[in-house]
Kinemage of the C-alpha trace (Angstrom):
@kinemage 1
@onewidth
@group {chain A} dominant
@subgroup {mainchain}
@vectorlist {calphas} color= white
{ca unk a 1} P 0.000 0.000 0.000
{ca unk a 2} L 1.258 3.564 -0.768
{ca unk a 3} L 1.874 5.882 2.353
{ca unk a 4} L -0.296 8.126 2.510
{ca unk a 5} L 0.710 12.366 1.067
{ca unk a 6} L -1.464 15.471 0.786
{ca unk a 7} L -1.255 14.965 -2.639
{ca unk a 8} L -2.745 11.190 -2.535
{ca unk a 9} L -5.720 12.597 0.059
{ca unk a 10} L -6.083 15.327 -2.997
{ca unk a 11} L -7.299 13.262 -5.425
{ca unk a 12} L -8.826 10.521 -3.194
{ca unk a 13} L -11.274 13.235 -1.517
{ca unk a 14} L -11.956 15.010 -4.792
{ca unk a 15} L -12.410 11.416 -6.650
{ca unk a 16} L -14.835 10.597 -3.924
{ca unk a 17} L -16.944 13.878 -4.167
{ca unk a 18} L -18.182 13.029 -7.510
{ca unk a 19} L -19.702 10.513 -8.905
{ca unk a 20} L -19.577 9.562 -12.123
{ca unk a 21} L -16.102 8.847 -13.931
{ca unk a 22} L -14.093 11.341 -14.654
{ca unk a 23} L -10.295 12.132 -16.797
{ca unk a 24} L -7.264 13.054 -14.938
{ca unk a 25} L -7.468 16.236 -16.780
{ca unk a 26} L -10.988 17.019 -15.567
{ca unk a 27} L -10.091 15.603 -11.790
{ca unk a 28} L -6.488 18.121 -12.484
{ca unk a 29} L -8.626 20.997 -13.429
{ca unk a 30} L -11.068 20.730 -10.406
{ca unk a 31} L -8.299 20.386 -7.762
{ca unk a 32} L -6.931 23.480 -9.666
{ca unk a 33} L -10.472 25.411 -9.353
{ca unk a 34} L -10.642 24.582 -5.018
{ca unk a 35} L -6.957 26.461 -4.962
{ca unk a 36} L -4.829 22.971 -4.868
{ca unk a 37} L -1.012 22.832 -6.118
{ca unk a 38} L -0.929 19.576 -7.097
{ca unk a 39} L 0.618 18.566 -10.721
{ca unk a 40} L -1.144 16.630 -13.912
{ca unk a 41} L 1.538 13.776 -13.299
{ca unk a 42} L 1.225 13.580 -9.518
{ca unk a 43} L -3.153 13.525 -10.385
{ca unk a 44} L -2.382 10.621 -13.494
{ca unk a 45} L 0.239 8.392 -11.095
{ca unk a 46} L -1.891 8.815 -7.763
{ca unk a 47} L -5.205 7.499 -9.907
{ca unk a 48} L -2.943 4.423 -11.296
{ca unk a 49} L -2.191 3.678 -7.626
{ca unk a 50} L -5.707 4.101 -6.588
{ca unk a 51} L -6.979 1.708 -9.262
{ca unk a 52} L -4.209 -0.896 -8.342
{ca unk a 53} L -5.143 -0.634 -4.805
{ca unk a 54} L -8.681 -1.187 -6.046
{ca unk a 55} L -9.815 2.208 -4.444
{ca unk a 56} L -10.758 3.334 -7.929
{ca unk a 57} L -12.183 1.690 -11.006
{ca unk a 58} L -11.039 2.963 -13.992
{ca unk a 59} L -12.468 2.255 -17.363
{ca unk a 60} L -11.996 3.261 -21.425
{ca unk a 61} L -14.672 5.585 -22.849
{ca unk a 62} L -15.954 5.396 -26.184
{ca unk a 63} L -13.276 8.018 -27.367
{ca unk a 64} L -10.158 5.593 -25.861
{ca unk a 65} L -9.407 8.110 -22.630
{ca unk a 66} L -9.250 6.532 -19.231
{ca unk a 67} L -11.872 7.339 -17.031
{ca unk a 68} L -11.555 6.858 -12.790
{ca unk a 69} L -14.011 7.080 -10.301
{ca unk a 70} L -13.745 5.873 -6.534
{ca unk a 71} L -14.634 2.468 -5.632
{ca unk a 72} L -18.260 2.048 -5.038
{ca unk a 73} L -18.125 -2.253 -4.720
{ca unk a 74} L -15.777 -4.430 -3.134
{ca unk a 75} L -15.276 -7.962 -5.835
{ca unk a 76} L -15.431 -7.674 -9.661
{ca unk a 77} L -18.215 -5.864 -11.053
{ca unk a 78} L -19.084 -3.973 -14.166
{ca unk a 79} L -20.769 -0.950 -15.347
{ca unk a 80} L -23.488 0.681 -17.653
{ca unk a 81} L -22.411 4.404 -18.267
{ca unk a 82} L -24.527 6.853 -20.212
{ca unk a 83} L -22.748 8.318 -22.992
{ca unk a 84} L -24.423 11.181 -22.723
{ca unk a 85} L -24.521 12.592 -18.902
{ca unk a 86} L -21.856 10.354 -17.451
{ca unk a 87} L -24.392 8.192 -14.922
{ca unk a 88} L -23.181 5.272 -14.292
{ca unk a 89} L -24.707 1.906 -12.519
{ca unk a 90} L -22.539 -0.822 -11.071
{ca unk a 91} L -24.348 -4.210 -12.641
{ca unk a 92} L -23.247 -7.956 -12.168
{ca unk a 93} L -23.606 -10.215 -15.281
{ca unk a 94} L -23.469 -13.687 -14.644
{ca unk a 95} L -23.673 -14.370 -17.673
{ca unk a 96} L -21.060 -12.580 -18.835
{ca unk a 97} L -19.000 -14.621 -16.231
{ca unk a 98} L -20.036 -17.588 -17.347
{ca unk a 99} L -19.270 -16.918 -20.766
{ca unk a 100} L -15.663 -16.075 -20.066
{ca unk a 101} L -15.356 -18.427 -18.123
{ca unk a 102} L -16.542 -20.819 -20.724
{ca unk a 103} L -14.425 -19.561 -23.907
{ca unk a 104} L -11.359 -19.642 -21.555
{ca unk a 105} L -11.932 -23.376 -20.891
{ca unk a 106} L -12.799 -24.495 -24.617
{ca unk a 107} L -8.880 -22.429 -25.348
{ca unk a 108} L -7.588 -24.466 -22.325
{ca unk a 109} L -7.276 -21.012 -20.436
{ca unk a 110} L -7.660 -20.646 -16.812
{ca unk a 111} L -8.284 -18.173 -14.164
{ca unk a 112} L -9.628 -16.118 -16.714
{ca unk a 113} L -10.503 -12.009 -16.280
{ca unk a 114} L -12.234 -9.709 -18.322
{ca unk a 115} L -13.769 -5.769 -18.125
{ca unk a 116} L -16.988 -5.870 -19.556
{ca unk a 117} L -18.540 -1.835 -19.846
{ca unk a 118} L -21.696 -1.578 -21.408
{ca unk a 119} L -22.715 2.507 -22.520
{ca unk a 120} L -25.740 3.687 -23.485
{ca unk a 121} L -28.122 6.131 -22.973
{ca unk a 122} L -29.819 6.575 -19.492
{ca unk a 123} L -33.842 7.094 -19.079
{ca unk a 124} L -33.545 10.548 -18.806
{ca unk a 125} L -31.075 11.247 -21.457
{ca unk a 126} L -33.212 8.767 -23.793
{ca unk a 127} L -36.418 11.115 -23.513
């Protein structure tokens, strides 16, 4: 586990004031706006620890950028994430573990993982 800075209680308070997923740059700018020091690198590195540490889950929008946002779930999980306003919905899909699971075995794979995202449009952004 990392020791603890000002920096790393930085972005793990302003990470856990929001709550849909957000870019490094957008986390960078809003530590910027409350008056914070703290560099683009030092934001980028400290959400890489935070998803190793499995404080974070981080995910690939549509556009290929990395998206973070604190933990919400202990265990794997996955998410549906409007593409529109950013809402976002931890799911489990059995299914989609037994699928993997399955494939894996018919390659003569085991301990198989997978990140399964699903985006779409929420009910509010679909009216």
């Amino acid at each position: 586990m990392k020791r603890n800075t000002w920096q790393r209680d930085a972005v793990k308070d302003a990470l856990n004031r929001r709550e849909d997923f957000v870019s490094a740059q957008k986390l960078h700018t809003q530590l910027k706006i409350e008056g914070s020091t703290i560099g683009l690198a030092t934001v980028y590195r400290t959400l890489t620890d935070l998803v190793a540490s499995k404080e974070a889950d981080a995910l690939q929008s549509p556009d290929g950028e990395n998206l973070y946002r604190a933990c919400v779930s202990e265990g794997h999980h996955h998410h549906l994430i409007c593409r529109s306003c950013g809402q976002t919905q931890e799911i489990k899909a059995e299914a989609v573990e037994a699928w993997a699971a399955q494939v894996a075995a018919e390659h003569g794979y085991t301990q198989p993982r997978h990140i399964v995202d699903v985006f779409g449009l929420c009910a509010q952004c679909s009216r």
